[in-house]
N, C-alpha and C positions, 0 to 999 in steps of 0.2 A: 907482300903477303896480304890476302887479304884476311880483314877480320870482321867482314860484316859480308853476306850476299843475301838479297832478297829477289826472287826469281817469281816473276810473272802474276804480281798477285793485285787481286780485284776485289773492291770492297765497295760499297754503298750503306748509305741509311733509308730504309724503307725505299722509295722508288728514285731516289737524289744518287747519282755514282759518282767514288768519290775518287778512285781510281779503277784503271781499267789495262789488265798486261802489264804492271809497269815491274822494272826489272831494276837491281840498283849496287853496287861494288862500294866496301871501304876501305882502303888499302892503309896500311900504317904512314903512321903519320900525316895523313892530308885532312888538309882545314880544311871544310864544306861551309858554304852557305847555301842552306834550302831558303829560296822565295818564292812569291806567287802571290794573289792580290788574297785579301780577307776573305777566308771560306774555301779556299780551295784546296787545303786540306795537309796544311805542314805541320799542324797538332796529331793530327788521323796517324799523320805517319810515323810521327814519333811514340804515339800509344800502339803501332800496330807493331814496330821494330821493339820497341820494350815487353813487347806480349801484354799489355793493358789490353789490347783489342788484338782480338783475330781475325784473320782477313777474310774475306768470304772465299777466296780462291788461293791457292801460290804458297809458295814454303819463305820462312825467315832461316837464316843458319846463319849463329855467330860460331867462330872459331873456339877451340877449347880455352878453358880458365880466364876467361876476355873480363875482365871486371868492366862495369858501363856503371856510370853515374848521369843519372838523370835529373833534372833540375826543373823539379814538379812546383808553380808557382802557386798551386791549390792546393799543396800538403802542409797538415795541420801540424802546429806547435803547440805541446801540451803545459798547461798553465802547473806552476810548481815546478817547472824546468828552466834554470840560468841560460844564457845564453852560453857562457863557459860549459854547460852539460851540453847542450844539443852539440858545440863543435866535439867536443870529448866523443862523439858518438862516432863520428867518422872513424876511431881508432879500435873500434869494438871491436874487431877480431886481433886486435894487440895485446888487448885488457883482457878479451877471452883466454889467449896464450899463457899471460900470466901468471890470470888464477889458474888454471893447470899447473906450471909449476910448483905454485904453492901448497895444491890439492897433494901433490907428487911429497914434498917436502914432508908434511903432515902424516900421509903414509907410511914414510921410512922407519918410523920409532915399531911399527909393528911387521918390519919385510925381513924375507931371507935376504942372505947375501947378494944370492943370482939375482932375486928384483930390485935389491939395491944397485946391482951394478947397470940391471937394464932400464930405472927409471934415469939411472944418472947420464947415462947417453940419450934420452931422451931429452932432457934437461937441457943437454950439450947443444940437442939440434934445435932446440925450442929459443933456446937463449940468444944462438945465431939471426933466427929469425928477428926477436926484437931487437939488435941492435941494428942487422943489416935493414929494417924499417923505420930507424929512427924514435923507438920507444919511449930513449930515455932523453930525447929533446923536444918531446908533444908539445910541453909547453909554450917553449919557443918557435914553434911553425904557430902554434895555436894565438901566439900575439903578433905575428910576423903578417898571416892571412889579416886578422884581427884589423890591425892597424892598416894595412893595404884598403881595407873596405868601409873603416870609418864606425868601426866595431868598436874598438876601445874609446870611443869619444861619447858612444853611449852608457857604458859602463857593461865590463864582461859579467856581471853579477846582477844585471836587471832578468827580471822574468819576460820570459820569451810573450808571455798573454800580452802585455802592456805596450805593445812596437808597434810600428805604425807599419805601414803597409809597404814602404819603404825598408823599412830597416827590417823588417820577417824576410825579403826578400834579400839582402845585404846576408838574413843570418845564412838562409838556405844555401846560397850560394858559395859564403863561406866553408860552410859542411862541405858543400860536395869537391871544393877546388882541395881540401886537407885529405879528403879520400884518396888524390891522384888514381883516380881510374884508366883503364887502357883507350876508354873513349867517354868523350867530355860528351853529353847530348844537353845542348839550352837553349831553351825558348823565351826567346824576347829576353837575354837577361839584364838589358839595358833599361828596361820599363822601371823606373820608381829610384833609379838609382840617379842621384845628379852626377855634375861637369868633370870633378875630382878624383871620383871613384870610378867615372867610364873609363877617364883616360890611363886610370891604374891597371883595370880588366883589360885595355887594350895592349898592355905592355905587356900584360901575364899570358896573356892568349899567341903574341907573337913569340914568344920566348917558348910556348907549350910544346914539350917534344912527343906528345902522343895524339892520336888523332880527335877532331870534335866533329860534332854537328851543327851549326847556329842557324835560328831562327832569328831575323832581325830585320826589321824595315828604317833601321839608324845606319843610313847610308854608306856616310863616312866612314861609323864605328866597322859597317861590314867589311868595307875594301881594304880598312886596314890590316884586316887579322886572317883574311880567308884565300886562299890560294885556286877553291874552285865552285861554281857555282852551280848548283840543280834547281832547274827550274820546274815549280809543278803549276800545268795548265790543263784545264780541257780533260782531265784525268789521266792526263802523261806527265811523266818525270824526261826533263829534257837535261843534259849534263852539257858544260861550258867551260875549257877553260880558263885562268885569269879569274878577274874581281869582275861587279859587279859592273864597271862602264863599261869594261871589253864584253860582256854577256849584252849589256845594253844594245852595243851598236853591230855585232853579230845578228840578234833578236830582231833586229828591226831592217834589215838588210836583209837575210832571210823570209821576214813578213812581205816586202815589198818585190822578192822574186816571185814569191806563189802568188799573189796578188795580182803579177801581168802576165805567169803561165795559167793564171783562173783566168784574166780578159780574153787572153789569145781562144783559150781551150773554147770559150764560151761563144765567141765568136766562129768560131768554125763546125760547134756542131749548129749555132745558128743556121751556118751555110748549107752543112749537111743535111739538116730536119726540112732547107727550104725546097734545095734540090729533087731529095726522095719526095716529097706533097706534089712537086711539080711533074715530076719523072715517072713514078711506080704503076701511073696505070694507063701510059703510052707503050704499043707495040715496040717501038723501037729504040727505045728511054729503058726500058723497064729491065732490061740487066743492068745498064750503069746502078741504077736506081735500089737494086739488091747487093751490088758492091759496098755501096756510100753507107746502108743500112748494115751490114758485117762491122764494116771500118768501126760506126758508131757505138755498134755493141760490143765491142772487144777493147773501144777506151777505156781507159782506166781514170774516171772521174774526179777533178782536184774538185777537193772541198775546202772552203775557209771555216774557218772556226765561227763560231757565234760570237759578235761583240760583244765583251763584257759590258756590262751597262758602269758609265764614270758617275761617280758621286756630284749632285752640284748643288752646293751648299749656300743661299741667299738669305742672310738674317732679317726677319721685317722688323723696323724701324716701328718704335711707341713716337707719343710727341716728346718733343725736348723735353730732357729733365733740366731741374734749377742747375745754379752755376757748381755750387757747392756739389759735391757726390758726398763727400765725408771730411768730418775732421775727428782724428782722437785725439785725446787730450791727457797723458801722463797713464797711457792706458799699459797693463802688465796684461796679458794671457798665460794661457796655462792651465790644468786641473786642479791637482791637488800642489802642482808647486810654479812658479812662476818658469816660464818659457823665454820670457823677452826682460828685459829693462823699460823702465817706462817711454811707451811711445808717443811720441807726437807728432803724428801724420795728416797731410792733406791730399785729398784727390781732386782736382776740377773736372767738369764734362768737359768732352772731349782728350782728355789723357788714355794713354792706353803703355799699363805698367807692365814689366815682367818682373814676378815675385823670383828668385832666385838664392842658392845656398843648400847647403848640404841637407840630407834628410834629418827628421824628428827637430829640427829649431822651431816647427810651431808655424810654419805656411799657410797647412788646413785649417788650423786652431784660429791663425790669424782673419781669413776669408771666413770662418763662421763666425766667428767673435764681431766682424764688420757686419753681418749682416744679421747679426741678432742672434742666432741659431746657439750661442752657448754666452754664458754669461763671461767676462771679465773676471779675473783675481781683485783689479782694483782700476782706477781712471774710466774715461767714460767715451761713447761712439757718439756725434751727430751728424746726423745724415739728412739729405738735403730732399728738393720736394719734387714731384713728378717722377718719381722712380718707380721703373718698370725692367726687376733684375730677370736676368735668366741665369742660372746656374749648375755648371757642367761638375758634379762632385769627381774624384777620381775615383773612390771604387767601390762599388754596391754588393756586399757580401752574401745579402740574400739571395738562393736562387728563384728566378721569378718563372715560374709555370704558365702564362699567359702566353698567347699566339704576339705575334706584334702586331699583330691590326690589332687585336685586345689592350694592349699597353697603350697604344696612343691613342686607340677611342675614348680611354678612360681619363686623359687629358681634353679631347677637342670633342666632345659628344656632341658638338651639332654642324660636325662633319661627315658628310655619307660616306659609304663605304670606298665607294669610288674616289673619293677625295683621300683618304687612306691609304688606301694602295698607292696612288700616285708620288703622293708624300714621302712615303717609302722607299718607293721604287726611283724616288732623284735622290734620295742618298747612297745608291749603291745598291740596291738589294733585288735581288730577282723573286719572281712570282713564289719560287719552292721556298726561300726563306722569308718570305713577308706572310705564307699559310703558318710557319715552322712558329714552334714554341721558343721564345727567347733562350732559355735555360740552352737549347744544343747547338745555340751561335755558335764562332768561334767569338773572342774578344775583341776583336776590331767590328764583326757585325752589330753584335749588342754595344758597342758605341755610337753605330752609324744611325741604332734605332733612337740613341738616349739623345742623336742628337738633331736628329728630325724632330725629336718634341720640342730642342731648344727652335729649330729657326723657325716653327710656324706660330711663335710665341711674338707677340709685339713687343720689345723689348728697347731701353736703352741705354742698359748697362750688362754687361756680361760680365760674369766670373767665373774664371774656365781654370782647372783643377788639373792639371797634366790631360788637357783632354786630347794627346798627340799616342798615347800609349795604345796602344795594338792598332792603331792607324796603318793601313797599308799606302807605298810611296803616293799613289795618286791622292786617295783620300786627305792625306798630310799637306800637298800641294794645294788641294781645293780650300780645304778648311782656311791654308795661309790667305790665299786671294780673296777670300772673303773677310776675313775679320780684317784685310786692309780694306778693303772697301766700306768695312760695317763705320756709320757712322757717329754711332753712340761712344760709350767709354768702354774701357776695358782693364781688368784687371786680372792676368794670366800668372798660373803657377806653370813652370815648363824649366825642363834642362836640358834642352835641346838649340844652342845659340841658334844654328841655322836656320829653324824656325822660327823663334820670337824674334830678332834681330833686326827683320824688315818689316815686323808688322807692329813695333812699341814705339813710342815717344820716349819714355822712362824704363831703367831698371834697379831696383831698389834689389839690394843685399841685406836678407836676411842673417846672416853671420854678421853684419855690424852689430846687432839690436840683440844677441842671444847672451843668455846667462850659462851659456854652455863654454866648453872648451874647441873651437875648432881649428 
């Protein structure tokens, strides 16, 4: 059965297309993963299936009463709301039920008979309802998810305002998995979440008896959970079955047939174009010569796609910093209450750590705290001499209105234009998004730009902040072979083993050093 069809629909931004005809089925119960490189448009598609966006061409139709939960990573949490409130909301139309009853109750002291008898079967049907939904065990789903996701270690009674970027995203996700909608839609829900909690989402998701959508460039996490893959290129949706390696070696065995029916094809109207020049205005040549030319114009011309342009990402090297990078010394972070135990860390040049451990124990806190950017509870940083940091933050709340040649010239102003674009254009990015306003990247673009400002920066210490999140696979590749090769120090937040794993010396666990419960 299905429960989603979207039939031939075309959309673009200004003169950019972003699909074109593309057609798409969701049948119950099949796991999806949508891929494709950064920009190409697997956000579009989920604001154009939810009706966020309308498409410029083509019909969407889901099935009747289809409940769809969307797992919107840019929807706001209102301050004065517990975290225990925002999951309590998934059950709103339970709560709504309810108070109906109650309303019903309250009524009776003033009804005839007959609407006594027909509120009370009312009542009857209403009642069915909450129990066959689980009304009077919300609770217990509500600390069951809770605990699954690393929720009740922050406290289900903290205000939603005060969460880090990690755990808003821990809550939202929460929410939407307590709704059991008839179809799951999530984008990137791996991003900001560490080791713990993927590998919980990836049990929940195998076990899911109703159908999803995943966006994910977390390899592994996709092959485990997804049964069939769509791939969006070129402004086509291409459907695969199997996980992500079987789409792999399909994809590229397909590439390499059209690729020697393009050499043949191309070669033979060579022949043909040489013939009719040679042929067409000899008496006795000159029918072959209108044969050859019919043949030509009735092929049907193989095209290859445009090469995507590959990111390639070269850190320039400052001079050596001193030996020392940092020492703390009995140092606490934290805000308003301490985060850690007292630390006492060193870093030498040439080390290269990965920070590691669950969210909110104080990672980010930790890397500004090293680097001055907020003060200490108590103990002290010393940091060594000739340092030249670059710093990759995880995530920039403001939306920035600037073109991206605008954002980087306002770093390197005594780079020409030309040098700009260039810049740009080796991390990934083509002409229409290096004109475009940051603000309508997708999130792996506005990383590709945040991080061309890092590598034309001389540098010889990096501190990189989850900088693998909305990274698409190749981009994740490059970034890895370069910070192996970057010579300086390093000190990475990431929860991604198969990423940091080959490119550390060290990894330090932040759950030893936390005043929390993990």
């Amino acid at each position: 059965m299905s429960i989603l069809t979207v039939k031939n629909i075309s959309h673009g931004f200004g003169d950019r297309g972003i699909f074109e005809d593309v057609s798409f089925r969701l049948l119950k119960g099949e796991h999806v993963g949508l891929i494709g490189a950064n920009g190409e448009g697997k956000s579009t598609f989920m604001n154009i299936i939810t009706g966020k966006l309308a498409p410029d061409e083509g019909d969407v139709e889901w099935s009747n009463r289809v409940r769809v939960g969307y797992m919107d990573q840019h929807a706001q949490l209102e301050r004065g709301k517990t975290i225990r409130d925002v999951l309590k909301e998934a059950f709103k139309y339970l709560f709504d039920l309810e108070a109906e009853i109650l309303s019903m109750y309250d009524k009776m002291a003033d009804a005839s008979t007959e609407e006594i008898d027909k509120m009370m079967n009312d009542i009857g049907t209403i009642q069915d309802m909450l129990d066959h939904n689980g009304f009077y065990v919300i609770d217990a789903k509500i600390e069951e998810i809770a605990a699954g996701l690393g929720l009740k270690d922050i406290g289900l009674d903290k205000d939603v305002a005060d969460l880090s970027g990690g755990q808003r995203t821990k809550v939202l996700l929460a929410k939407l998995l307590l709704e059991v909608p008839d179809i799951l839609l999530l984008d990137e829900p791996t991003n900001y979440l560490d080791e713990q909690h993927i590998e919980w989402l990836k049990r929940y998701l195998q076990n899911y008896e109703n159908a999803f959508i995943l966006i994910s460039h977390d390899i592994p996490f996709l092959n485990s959970v997804i049964n069939l893959i769509y791939h969006v290129e070129n402004r086509k949706l291409t459907r695969y079955v199997g996980d992500y390696d079987n789409f792999r070696r399909i994809y590229e065995a397909k590439k390499e047939q059209l690729e020697a029916a393009f050499e043949r094809q191309q070669q033979e109207i060579s022949k043909l174009e040489d013939f009719i020049a040679r042929n067409k205005a000899r008496v006795a040549t000159t029918g072959m010569a209108r044969a050859r030319q019919k043949k030509l114009d009735k092929m049907e011309i193989i095209e290859l796609a445009p090469e995507k342009p590959k990111p390639e990402f070269n850190f320039k090297q400052a001079r050596t910093s001193g030996k020392m990078i940092f020492e703390a010394r009995d140092l606490v972070i934290g805000y308003n209450e301490p985060l850690t135990k007292p630390l006492n860390l060193r870093m030498e040049r040439g080390q290269k750590i990965a920070l590691v451990g669950a969210n909110g124990l104080g990672k980010t806190t930790l890397l500004k705290s090293l680097m001055g950017l907020i003060n200490p509870l108590s103990g002290e940083v010393e940091t060594g001499d000739y340092q030249e940091i670059g710093y990759f933050e995880q995530e920039i709340k403001e939306a920035n209105y600037k073109t991206c040649i605008e954002e980087v010239w306002e770093s390197f102003p005594h780079f020409t234009q030309y040098e700009i674009r260039a810049a740009l254009a080796k991390c990934g990015l083509t002409t229409k998004h290096i004109e475009s306003k940051v603000v309508v990247l997708s999130g792996g673009e506005q990383a590709k730009v945040r991080l061309c400002k890092l590598i034309n920066r001389e540098t010889n210490i990096l501190i990189l902040d989850e900088p693998t999140n909305h990274l698409d696979v190749d981009a994740k590749e490059e970034l890895k072979r370069a910070l192996k090769a970057y010579k300086g120090s390093i000190l990475l937040v990431c929860h991604e083993p198969e990423f940091y794993n080959d490119v550390v010396t060290d990894v330090w666990n932040c759950e030893e050093w936390t005043t929390k419960i993990v």
